[in-house]
PAPA-267054 format. One line per field, with one value per residue (C-alpha): x, y, z; residue number from 1. Coordinates in Angstrom, 2 decimals. Example, Ala and Ser with C-alpha at 12.3 -4.5 7.8 and 13.67 -1.06 7.14 Angstrom:
% residues 2
u (12.30 13.67) $
v (-4.50 -1.06) $
w (7.80 7.14) $
seq (1 2) $
This chain:
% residues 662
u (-122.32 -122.11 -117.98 -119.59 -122.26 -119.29 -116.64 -119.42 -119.84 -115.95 -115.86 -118.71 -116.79 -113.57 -115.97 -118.37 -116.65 -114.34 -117.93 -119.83 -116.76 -116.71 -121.01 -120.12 -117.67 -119.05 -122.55 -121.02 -119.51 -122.17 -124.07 -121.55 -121.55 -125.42 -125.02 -122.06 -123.19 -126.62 -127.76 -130.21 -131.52 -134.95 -135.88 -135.85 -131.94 -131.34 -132.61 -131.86 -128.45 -128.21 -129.35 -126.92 -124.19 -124.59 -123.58 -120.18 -119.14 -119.66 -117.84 -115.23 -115.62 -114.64 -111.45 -109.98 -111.24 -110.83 -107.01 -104.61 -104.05 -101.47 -102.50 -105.75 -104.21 -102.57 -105.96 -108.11 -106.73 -105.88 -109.77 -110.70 -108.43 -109.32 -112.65 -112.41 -110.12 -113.16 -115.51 -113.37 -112.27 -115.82 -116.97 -113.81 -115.01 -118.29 -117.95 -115.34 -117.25 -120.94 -120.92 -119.91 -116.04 -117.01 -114.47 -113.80 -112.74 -110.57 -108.50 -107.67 -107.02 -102.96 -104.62 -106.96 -104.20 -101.37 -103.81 -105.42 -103.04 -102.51 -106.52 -107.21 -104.52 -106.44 -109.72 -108.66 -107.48 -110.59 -112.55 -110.18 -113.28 -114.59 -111.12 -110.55 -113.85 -112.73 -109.68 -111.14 -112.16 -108.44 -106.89 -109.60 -108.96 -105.16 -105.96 -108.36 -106.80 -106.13 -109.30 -111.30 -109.30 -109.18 -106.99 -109.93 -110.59 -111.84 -114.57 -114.48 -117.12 -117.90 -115.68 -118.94 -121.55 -120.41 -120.23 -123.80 -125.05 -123.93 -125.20 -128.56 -128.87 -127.94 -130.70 -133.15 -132.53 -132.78 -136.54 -137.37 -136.51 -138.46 -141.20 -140.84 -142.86 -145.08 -144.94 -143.81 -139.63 -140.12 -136.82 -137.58 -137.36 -134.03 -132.47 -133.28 -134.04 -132.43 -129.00 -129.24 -126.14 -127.18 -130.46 -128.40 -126.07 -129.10 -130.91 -128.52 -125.41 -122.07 -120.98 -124.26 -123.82 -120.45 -121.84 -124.15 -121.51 -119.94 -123.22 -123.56 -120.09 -120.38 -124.01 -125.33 -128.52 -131.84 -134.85 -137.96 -140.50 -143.42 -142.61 -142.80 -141.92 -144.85 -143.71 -146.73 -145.68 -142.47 -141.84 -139.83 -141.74 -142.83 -143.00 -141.77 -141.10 -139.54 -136.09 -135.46 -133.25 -134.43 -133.66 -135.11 -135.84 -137.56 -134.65 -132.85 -134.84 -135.26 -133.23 -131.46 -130.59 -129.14 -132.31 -130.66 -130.17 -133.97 -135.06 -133.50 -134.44 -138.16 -137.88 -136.25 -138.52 -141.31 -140.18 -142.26 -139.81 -139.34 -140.72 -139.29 -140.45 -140.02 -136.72 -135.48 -132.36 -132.49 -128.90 -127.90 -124.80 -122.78 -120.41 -120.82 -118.25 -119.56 -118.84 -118.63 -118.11 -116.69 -119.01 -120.90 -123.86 -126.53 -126.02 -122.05 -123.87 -124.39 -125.29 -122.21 -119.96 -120.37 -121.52 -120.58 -122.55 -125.13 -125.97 -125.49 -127.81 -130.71 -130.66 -130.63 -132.47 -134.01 -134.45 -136.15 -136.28 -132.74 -131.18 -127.79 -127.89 -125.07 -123.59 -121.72 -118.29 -118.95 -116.98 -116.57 -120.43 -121.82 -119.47 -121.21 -124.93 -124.55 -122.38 -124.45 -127.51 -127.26 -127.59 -124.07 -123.53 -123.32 -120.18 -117.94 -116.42 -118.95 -116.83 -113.54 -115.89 -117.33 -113.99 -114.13 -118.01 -119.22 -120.99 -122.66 -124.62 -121.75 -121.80 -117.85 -118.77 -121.36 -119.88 -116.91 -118.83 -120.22 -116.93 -116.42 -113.22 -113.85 -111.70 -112.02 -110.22 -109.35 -107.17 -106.14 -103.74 -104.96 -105.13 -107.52 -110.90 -109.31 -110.25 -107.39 -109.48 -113.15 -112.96 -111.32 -113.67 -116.68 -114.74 -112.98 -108.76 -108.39 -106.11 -104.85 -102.20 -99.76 -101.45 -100.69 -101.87 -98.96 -100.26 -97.95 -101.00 -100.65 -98.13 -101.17 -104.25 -106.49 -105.16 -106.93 -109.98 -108.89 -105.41 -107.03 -109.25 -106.42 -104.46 -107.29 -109.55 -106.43 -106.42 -109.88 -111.49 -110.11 -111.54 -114.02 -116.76 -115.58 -117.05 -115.44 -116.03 -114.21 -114.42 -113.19 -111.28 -111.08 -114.46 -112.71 -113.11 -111.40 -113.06 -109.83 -107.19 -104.63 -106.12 -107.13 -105.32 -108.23 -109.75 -106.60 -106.66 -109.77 -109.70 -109.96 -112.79 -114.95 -113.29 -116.36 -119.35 -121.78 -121.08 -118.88 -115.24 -115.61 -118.63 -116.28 -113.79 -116.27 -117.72 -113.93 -112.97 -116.19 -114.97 -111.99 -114.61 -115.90 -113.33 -112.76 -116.35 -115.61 -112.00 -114.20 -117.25 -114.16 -111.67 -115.22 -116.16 -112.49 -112.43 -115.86 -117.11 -119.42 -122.39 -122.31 -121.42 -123.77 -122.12 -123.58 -122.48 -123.91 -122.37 -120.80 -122.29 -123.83 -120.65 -120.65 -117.55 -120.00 -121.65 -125.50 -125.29 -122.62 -125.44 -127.75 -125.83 -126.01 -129.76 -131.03 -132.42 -132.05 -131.77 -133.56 -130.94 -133.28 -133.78 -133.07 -129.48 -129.46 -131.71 -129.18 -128.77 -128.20 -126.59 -127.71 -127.10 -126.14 -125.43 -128.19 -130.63 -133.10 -134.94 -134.82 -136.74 -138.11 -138.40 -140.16 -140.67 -138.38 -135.24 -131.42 -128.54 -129.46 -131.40 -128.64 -127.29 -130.37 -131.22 -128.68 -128.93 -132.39 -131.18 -128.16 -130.51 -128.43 -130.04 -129.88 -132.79 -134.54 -135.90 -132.23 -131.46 -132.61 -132.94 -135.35 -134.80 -136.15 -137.83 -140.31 -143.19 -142.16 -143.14 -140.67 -138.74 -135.70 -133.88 -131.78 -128.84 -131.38 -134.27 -135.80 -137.92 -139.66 -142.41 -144.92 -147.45 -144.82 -141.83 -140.73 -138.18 -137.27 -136.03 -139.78 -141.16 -143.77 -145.09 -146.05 -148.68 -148.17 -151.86 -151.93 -154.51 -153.96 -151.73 -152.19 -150.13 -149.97 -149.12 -146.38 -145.22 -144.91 -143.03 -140.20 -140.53 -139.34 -136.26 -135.52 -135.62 -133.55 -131.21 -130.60 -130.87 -128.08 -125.63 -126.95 -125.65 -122.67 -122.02 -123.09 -121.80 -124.90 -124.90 -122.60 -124.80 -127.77 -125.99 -123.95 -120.74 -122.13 -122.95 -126.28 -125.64 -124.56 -121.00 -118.20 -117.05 -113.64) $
v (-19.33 -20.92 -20.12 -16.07 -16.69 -17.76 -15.17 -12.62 -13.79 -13.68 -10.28 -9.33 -11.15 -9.41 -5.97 -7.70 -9.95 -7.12 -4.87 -7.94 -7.93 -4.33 -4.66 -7.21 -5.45 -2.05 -3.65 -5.42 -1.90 -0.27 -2.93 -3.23 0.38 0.71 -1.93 -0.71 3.03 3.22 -0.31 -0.40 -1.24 -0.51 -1.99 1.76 1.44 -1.75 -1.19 2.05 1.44 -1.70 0.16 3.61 0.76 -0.66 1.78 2.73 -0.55 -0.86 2.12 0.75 -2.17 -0.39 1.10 -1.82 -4.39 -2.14 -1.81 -4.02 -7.05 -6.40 -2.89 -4.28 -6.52 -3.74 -1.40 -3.90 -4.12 -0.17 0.92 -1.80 -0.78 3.16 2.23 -0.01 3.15 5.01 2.89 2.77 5.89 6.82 4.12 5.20 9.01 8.42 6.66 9.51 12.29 11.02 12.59 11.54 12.99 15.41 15.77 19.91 18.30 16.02 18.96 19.96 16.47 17.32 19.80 17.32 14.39 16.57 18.12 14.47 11.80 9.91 9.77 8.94 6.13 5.20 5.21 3.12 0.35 0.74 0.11 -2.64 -4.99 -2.78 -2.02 -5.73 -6.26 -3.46 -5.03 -8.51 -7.04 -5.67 -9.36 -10.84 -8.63 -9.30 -12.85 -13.56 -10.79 -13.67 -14.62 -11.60 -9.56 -12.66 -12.56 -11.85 -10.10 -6.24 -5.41 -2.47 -0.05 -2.72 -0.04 2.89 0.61 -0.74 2.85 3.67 0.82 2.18 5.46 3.78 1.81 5.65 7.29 4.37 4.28 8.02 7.92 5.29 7.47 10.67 8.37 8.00 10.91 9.66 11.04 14.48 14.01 11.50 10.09 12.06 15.14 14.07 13.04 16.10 18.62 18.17 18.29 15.78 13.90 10.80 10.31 10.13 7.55 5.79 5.20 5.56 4.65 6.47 6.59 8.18 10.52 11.14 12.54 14.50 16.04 17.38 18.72 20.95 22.23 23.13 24.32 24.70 24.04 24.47 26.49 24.53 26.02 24.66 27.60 30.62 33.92 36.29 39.31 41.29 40.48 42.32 44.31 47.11 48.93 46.75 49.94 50.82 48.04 45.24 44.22 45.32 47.94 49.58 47.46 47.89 44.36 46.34 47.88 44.84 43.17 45.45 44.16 41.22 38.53 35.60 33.80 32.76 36.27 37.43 33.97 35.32 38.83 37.56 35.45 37.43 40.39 38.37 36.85 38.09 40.48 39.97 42.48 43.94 42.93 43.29 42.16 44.03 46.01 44.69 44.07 47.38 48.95 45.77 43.50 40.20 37.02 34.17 30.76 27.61 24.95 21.66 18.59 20.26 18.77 19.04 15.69 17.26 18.96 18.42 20.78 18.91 18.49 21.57 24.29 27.20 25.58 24.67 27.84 29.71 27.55 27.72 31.84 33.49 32.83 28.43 27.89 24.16 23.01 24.31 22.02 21.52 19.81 17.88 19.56 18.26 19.66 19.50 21.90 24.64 24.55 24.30 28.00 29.29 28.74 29.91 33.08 34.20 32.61 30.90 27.27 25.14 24.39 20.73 19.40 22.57 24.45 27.24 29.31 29.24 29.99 32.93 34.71 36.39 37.68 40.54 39.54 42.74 41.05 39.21 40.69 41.25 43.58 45.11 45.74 47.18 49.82 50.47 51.51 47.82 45.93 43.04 39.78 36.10 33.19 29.36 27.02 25.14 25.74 29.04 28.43 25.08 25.20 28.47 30.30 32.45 33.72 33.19 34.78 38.54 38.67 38.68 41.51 39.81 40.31 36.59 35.15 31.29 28.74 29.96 33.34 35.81 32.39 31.03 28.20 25.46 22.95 23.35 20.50 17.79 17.51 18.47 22.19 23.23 25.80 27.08 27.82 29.89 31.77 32.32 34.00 35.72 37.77 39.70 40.54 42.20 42.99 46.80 47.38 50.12 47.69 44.58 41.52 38.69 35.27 32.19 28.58 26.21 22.38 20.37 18.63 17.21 13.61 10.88 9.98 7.64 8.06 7.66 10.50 12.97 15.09 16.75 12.87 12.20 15.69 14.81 11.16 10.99 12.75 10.82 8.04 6.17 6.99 4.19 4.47 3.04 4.47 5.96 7.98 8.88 10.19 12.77 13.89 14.45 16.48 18.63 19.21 21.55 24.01 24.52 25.22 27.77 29.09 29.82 30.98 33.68 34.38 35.23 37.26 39.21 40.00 41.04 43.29 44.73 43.75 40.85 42.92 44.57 41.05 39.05 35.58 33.31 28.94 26.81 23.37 23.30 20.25 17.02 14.87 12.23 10.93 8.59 5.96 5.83 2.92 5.34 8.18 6.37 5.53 9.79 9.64 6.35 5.26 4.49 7.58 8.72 8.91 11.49 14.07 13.71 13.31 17.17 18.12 20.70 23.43 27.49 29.28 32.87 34.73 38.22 38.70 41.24 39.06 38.38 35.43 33.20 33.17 30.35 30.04 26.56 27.72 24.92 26.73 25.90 27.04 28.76 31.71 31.98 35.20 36.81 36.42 38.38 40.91 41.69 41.48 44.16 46.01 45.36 46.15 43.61 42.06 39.48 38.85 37.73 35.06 31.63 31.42 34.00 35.53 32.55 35.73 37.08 35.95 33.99 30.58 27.85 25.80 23.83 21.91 18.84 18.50 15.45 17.51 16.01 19.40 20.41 23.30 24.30 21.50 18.80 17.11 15.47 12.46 12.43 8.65 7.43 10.75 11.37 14.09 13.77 16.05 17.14 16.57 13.32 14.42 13.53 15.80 17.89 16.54 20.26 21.87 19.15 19.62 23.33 22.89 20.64 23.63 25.95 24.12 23.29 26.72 28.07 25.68 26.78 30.28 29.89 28.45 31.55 33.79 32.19 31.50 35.10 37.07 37.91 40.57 42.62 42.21 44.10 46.91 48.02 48.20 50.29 48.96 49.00 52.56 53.68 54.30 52.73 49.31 48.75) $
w (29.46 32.48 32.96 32.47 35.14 37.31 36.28 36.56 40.46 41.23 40.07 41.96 45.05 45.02 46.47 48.26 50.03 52.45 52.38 54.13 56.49 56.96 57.83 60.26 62.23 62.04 63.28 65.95 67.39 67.11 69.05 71.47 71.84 72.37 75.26 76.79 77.18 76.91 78.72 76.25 72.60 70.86 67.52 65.47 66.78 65.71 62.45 61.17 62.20 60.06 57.17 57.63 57.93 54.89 52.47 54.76 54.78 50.92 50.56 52.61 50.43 47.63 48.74 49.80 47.32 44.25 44.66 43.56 46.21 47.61 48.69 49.47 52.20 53.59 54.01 55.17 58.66 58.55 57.70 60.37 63.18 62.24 63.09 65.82 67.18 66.62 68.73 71.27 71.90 71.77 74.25 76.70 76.36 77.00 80.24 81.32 80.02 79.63 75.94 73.11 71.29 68.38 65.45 66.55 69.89 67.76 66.85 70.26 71.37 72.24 75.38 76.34 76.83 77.82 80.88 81.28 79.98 83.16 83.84 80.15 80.45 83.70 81.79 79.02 81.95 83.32 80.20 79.29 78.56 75.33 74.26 73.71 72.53 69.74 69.32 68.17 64.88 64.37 64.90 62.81 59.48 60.03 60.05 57.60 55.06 52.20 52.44 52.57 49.46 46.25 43.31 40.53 37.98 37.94 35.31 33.75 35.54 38.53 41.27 39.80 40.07 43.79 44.67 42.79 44.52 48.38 47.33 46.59 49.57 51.66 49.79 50.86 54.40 54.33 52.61 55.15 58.46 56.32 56.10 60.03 61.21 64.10 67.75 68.42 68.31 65.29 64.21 60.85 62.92 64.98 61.81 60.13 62.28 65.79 67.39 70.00 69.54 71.95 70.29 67.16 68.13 69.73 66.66 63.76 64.88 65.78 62.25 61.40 64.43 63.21 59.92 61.29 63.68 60.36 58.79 62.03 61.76 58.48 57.71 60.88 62.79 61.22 63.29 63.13 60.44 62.95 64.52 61.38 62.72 62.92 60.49 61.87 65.62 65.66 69.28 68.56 71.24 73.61 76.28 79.72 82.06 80.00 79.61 76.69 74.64 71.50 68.41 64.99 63.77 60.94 59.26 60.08 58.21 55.50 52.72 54.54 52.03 54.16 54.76 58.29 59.51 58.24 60.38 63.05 63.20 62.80 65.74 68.01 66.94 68.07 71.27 74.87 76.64 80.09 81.98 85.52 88.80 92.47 92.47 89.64 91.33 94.40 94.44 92.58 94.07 95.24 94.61 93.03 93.65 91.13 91.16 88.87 90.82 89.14 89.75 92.73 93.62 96.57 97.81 98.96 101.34 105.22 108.09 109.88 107.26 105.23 107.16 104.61 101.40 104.12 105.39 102.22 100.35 103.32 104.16 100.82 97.44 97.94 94.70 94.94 91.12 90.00 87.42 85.83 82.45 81.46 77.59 74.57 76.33 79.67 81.97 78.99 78.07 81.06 82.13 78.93 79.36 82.71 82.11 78.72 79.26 76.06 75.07 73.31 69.72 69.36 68.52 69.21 71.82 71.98 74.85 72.91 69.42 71.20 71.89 68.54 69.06 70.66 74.33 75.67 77.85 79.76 83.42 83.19 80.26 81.86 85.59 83.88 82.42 85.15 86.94 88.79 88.78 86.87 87.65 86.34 88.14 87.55 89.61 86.41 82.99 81.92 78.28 78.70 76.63 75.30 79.00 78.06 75.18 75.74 79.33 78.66 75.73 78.35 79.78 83.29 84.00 83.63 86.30 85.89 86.48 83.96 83.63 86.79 89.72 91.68 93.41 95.33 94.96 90.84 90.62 92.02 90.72 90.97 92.99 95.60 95.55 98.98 98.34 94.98 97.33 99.77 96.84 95.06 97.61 98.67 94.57 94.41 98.20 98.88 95.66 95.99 93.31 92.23 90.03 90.53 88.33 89.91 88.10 90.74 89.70 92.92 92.94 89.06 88.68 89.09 92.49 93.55 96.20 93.79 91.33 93.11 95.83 97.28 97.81 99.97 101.91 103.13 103.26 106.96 107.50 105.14 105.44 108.11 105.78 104.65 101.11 98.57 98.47 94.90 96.78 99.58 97.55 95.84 99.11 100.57 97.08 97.64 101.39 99.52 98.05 101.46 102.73 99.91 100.47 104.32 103.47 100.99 104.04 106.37 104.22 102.86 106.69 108.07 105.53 106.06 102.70 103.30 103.87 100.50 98.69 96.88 96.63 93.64 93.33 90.70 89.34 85.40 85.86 88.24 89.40 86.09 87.49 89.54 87.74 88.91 90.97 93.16 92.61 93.62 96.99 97.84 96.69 99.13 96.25 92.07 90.56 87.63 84.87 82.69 85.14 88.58 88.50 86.52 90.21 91.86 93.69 92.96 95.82 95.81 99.43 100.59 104.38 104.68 103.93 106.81 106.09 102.82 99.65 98.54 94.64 93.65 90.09 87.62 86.24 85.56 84.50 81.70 83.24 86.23 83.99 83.19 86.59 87.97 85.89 86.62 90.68 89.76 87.52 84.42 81.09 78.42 75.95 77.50 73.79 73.01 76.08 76.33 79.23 81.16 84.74 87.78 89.69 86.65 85.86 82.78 81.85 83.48 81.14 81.82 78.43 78.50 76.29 74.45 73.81 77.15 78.99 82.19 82.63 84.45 83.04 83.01 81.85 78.20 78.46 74.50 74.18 74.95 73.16 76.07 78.17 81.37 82.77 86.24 87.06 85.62 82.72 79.07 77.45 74.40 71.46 69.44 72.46 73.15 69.69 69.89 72.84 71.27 68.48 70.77 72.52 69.02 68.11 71.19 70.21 66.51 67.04 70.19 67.23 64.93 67.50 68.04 64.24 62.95 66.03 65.86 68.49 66.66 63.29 65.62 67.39 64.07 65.92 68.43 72.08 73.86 75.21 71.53 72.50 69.56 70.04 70.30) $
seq (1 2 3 4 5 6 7 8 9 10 11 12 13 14 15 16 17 18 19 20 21 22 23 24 25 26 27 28 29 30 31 32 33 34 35 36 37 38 39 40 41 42 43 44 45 46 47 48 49 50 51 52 53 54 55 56 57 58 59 60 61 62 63 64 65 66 67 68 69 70 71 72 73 74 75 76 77 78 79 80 81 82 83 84 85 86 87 88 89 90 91 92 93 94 95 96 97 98 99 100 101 102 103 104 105 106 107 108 109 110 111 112 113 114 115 116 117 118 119 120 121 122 123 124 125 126 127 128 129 130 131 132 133 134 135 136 137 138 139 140 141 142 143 144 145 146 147 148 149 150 151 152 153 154 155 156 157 158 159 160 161 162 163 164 165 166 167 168 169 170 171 172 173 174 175 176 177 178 179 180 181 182 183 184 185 186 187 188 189 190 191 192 193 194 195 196 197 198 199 200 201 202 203 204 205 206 207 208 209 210 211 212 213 214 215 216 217 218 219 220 221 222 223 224 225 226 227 228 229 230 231 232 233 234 235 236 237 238 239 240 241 242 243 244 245 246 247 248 249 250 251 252 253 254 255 256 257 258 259 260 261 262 263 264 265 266 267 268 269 270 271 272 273 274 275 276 277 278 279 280 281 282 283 284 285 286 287 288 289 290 291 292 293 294 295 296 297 298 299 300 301 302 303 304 305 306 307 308 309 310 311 312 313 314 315 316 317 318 319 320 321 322 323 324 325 326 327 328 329 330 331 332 333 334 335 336 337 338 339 340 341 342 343 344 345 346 347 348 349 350 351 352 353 354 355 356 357 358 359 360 361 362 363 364 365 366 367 368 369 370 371 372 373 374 375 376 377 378 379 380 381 382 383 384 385 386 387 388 389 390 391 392 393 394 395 396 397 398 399 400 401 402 403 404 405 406 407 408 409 410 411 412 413 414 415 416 417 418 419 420 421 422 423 424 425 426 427 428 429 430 431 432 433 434 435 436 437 438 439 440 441 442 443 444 445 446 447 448 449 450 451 452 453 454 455 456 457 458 459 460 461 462 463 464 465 466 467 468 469 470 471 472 473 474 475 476 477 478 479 480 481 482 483 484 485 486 487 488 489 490 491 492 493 494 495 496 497 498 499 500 501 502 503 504 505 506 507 508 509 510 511 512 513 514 515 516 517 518 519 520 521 522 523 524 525 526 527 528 529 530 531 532 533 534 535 536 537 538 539 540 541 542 543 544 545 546 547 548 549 550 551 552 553 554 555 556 557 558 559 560 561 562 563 564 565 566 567 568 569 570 571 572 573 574 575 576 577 578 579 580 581 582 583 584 585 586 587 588 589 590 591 592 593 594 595 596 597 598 599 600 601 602 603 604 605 606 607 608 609 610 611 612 613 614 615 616 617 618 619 620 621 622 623 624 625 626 627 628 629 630 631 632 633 634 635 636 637 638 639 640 641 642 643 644 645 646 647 648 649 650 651 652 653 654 655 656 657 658 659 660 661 662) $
C-alpha cells in the first residue's frame, strides 16, 4: 500500500515537477517585466498574474513531461527559451516603442527589422540588463534538464487529468476577476470588456495580454451594454444645420441579422450630430498642405531657434489643450486617428487594414471630388506600415522613397524633411487647388549622434544647451522640420500661393524616444507620465489671418479631421467620427490609448480608477461610469468600422452624393 502511495506520487512528479519550473520562470518574467517597464507593482497585479500563470505553465507541464524523456529533455529548454524570447522581446519593444509587440505585428516583423535592424540591434545592447536577466531561465532549464524531466512511470489518463486540472485552475482565476467588479474600470470590466493592452499586462500578465491580443483579432471588441442604444432615439432627420448626410438607420436596421451591425446602426443612429458654426467654411476655396510630424513636440520650439513653428503656432488657430496620445502602433495609428478621425484597433495595423474599406470622409477623397489635386508624401520606404496601400485608398497620389521620391538624403537615416519639401512643392504649387498630405521622418528616434543624421546636421547649434545630450540630439533632429516648414512658407509665397494656403502640423505622436527623466529636462520639472507628456501642440495658420484664435477647449488628435472639414466646409456625418470638430460647441473629450480621459469636468487616470473634478468637488460615480461607457464604446465601434467596412455597408455602394463607387 505504501509502495502505491509512493508510485502514485512519482507519477504525479514526472508533470508536476517541469510545470512548477515552468510557474517559476514565467512568474519571474512577468515580475521582472512589471518592474522594468512599468516601475511599478500593485497587489491585483501580483496576484492575478500568479493565478493566469498557473494553468500555462501546467500546460507547458504537460507537453514536456508527458513525452517520452528523451524528447522531454529536448522541449524543456525550447518552451523555456520561446518564452524567455517572448519577455524579452517584449521588454526591448516596449522601451523602444512605449507599447507593447502584438502577434499581427509579428507577421510583419521582416519590414520592421529590415527598415530598423541596426537600431533594434542597438536597442537590444542597450537593454542588455533584461536580456540577461531573460536569459538566466534559458541556462537554468539546460542545466537542470535531468532533474526536472524523471524516468517514471505514465498512468494511464494522468496527461487528461493534468490538463483537466490547468483548465480548472483557468476557469477559477477567471470567476475570481468576474467577481472583481468594484470602481468604475473594475478589472472584471478590463478583462472582459476593454482593450487597453497596458492595463492588461499590468494586472494579468503578458501571457494573459497575449491571449487577449488574439481574442481581439479574431472576435473583436465588444460595445459596452451600459450604454443600450435608444431604438426610439434614432436621428434620421436631425434638420438643417448639422453635419450630417441623410442615412436611414431605419431600413438599415430593418431586417439586419448580425447582432454587431444592428448594435451599430442603433448607436450611430442615436449619436448628437454636430451642428455648424461660425467657422464652418471659413477656409472654403483654398488649399490645404497637412502635416504629420514624427515625434514633434512643443517643447522643440523656441522664438530663437525655431522661428517658422514659432510663429505659425502663435498667429493662427492657439489651441491650448491639444493632445497627442501615444497608440498600439505608434507612427501608423497615430496618421490614422488624425486623418479619419477614428480611434485604432488594438493589436493591428488599422491604416494598412483600412486599405480595403471605403473612407469617404478622408479629405484626399473629398478634395478630389471637389476638382483639387490631391498628393500624399513620406521621406521614408514607401511600402512601410503598408503607406503604399492605406494612403491612395484615402484618395492622395502617394509619393515615397521607392515610389516616384528621389532623395540623396535616403541612404542616412533618418532623410531629411527639408530636402522632401525642396523636391515636393515644385510637384503640387502651380496647381490651380491642391491638397497636399506630408508625413515627415527626421524628428525619428534614436536621439544619438551615431543614429541619427539629422542629430549630427545640427549638432552644432544645439550643441551648448543645458540639457542632457540625448535631449540635444532631439532638439537638433526637430531643427530639420523647420527648416522644412520655412523651406514650405517661402516656396508658398514666391509663388504667390501662401495667401490662399492653410498650413496644418500635428505630432503622430510625443517624442517616446526620451525616457521621462530626459522629458522632464524640456519640461523644468518631472513630468506627468499619464497626461502631460500627450500635452502638444496643433499648428493651424493661414497668412491672412490677422490676429490669432485662441481655443482653450481640451481636444487631440482625433478631432484634427473633423475639424478641418467643418473649416473647408466639407460634408461628412459627425454622427460617424470619434472625434468631434475643436470649434463646435460639442462636449470636450480627449481618450488615452489606456482608457485614461479628459473633459470639460475633469480628467480619469485608469490605473488608480479615479476622476478628478476640475473644481475640486466630489465626483459623480454614474456619471464617471457612463463616461468610461462611452470611450469604451468609441473604441469598439472604431474596430466595427474598420472590421465591417462599415461605411460601405451604409451608403450601399453609392457615395455620400449618390454617385457609384468605383
Amino acid at each position: 500500500m505504501a509502495f502505491s502511495k509512493w508510485a502514485g506520487r512519482q507519477r504525479w512528479r514526472r508533470l508536476a515537477t517541469p510545470s512548477l519550473f515552468f510557474a517559476a520562470v514565467i512568474y519571474y518574467e512577468e515580475l521582472f517585466l512589471k518592474l522594468y517597464c512599468f516601475h511599478a507593482l500593485t497587489v491585483e497585479g501580483v496576484i492575478f498574474t500568479l493565478l493566469f500563470t498557473l494553468p500555462i505553465a501546467a500546460l507547458l507541464g504537460l507537453l514536456c513531461g508527458g513525452v517520452t524523456v528523451r524528447r522531454g529533455r529536448v522541449l524543456l529548454p525550447v518552451c523555456t527559451f520561446l518564452v524567455s524570447l517572448w519577455f524579452g522581446s517584449q521588454i526591448v519593444y516596449y522601451h523602444l516603442f512605449q507599447t507593447f509587440m502584438t502577434i499581427f505585428s509579428l507577421t510583419k516583423m521582416t519590414m520592421v527589422a529590415d527598415s530598423f535592424g541596426t537600431m533594434v540591434t542597438s536597442e537590444i545592447l542597450l537593454n542588455w540588463f533584461p536580456v540577461i536577466m531573460m536569459l538566466l531561465p534559458v541556462l537554468l532549464s539546460i542545466r537542470l534538464r535531468a532533474r526536472l524531466i524523471v524516468d517514471q512511470p505514465q498512468e494511464r489518463g494522468l496527461r487528461l487529468r493534468w490538463a483537466a486540472m490547468a483548465a480548472a485552475v483557468q476557469l477559477v482565476a477567471m470567476g475570481i476577476v468576474m467577481l472583481c467588479g468594484g470602481g468604475v474600470l473594475s478589472l472584471r470590466y478590463i478583462y472582459i470588456q476593454a482593450a487597453a493592452p497596458e492595463l492588461e499586462a499590468q494586472y494579468f500578465g503578458l501571457l494573459t495580454q497575449t491571449q487577449m491580443d488574439v481574442r481581439r483579432m479574431l472576435f473583436g471588441i465588444e460595445p459596452d451594454p451600459q450604454q443600450e442604444p435608444d431604438v426610439s432615439a434614432v436621428q434620421t432627420d436631425p434638420g438643417e444645420g448639422y453635419h450630417v448626410l441623410p442615412i436611414d438607420f431605419d431600413r438599415l436596421m430593418e431586417g439586419e441579422e448580425d447582432e454587431t451591425l444592428l448594435q451599430a446602426h442603433q448607436w450611430f443612429s442615436q449619436r448628437t450630430p454636430t451642428a455648424e458654426n461660425e467657422w464652418t467654411g471659413y477656409f472654403e476655396g483654398k488649399n490645404l498642405v497637412w502635416i504629420v510630424a514624427e515625434g514633434f513636440s512643443t517643447l522643440a520650439m523656441d522664438p530663437e531657434r525655431t522661428p517658422t513653428l514659432w510663429k505659425l503656432s502663435h498667429q493662427g488657430f492657439q489651441f491650448e489643450n491639444f493632445y497627442t496620445p501615444l497608440w498600439g502602433v505608434s507612427t501608423s495609428d497615430g496618421e490614422y486617428v488624425t486623418t479619419t478621425g477614428l480611434i485604432p484597433k488594438p493589436g493591428v495595423w488599422s491604416y494598412s487594414m483600412s486599405s480595403e474599406n471605403y473612407m469617404p470622409f478622408a479629405l484626399g477623397t473629398q478634395f478630389r471630388k471637389a476638382g483639387y489635386r490631391t498628393m500624399a508624401f513620406h521621406d521614408y520606404l514607401y511600402d512601410y506600415y503598408d503607406r503604399n496601400l492605406s494612403h491612395p485608398n484615402m484618395g492622395y497620389e502617394y509619393y515615397a522613397i521607392g515610389q516616384g521620391l528621389q532623395m540623396e538624403s535616403a541612404s542616412q537615416f533618418p532623410p531629411s524633411d527639408l530636402e522632401m519639401m525642396e523636391e515636393i512643392v515644385p510637384m503640387f504649387v502651380n496647381e490651380e487647388q491642391f491638397s497636399v498630405y506630408c508625413l515627415t521622418v527626421s524628428g525619428h528616434l534614436n536621439y544619438t549622434l551615431e543614429e541619427n543624421a539629422m542629430a549630427r546636421r545640427h549638432w552644432s547649434e544645439v550643441k551648448d544647451l543645458p540639457y542632457s545630450d540625448p535631449v540635444k540630439c532631439y532638439l537638433a533632429c526637430q531643427m530639420e522640420l523647420e527648416l522644412a516648414l520655412t523651406s514650405l512658407v517661402d516656396q508658398l509665397e514666391e509663388a504667390g500661393r501662401l495667401d490662399d494656403t492653410v498650413i496644418v502640423l500635428s505630432a503622430d505622436h510625443y517624442p517616446y524616444g526620451l525616457t521621462e527623466e530626459e522629458y522632464s529636462e524640456l519640461l523644468g520639472h518631472p513630468v506627468d507620465p499619464v497626461f502631460e507628456r500627450y500635452d502638444n501642440t496643433l499648428i493651424l495658420w493661414n497668412a491672412q489671418m490677422e490676429e490669432p484664435v485662441t481655443v482653450d477647449k481640451y481636444c487631440s488628435s482625433l478631432d484634427v479631421m473633423p475639424t478641418l472639414s467643418n473649416l473647408f466646409g466639407l460634408e461628412y456625418d459627425s454622427r460617424l467620427i470619434m472625434g468631434s470638430d475643436i470649434l463646435s460647441d460639442d462636449p470636450p473629450l480627449v481618450i488615452f490609448a489606456n482608457y485614461s480621459f479628459i473633459n470639460e469636468a475633469g480628467y480619469y487616470n485608469s490605473t488608480t480608477d479615479q476622476f478628478t473634478r476640475w473644481d475640486g468637488e466630489e465626483p459623480d460615480p454614474e456619471q464617471v461610469a457612463d463616461m468610461v461607457a462611452e470611450v469604451q464604446n468609441r473604441v469598439a465601434y472604431s474596430a466595427v468600422i474598420l472590421d465591417y467596412d462599415y461605411y460601405r455597408i451604409l451608403f450601399n455602394g453609392l457615395d455620400p452624393a449618390g454617385a457609384a463607387l468605383s
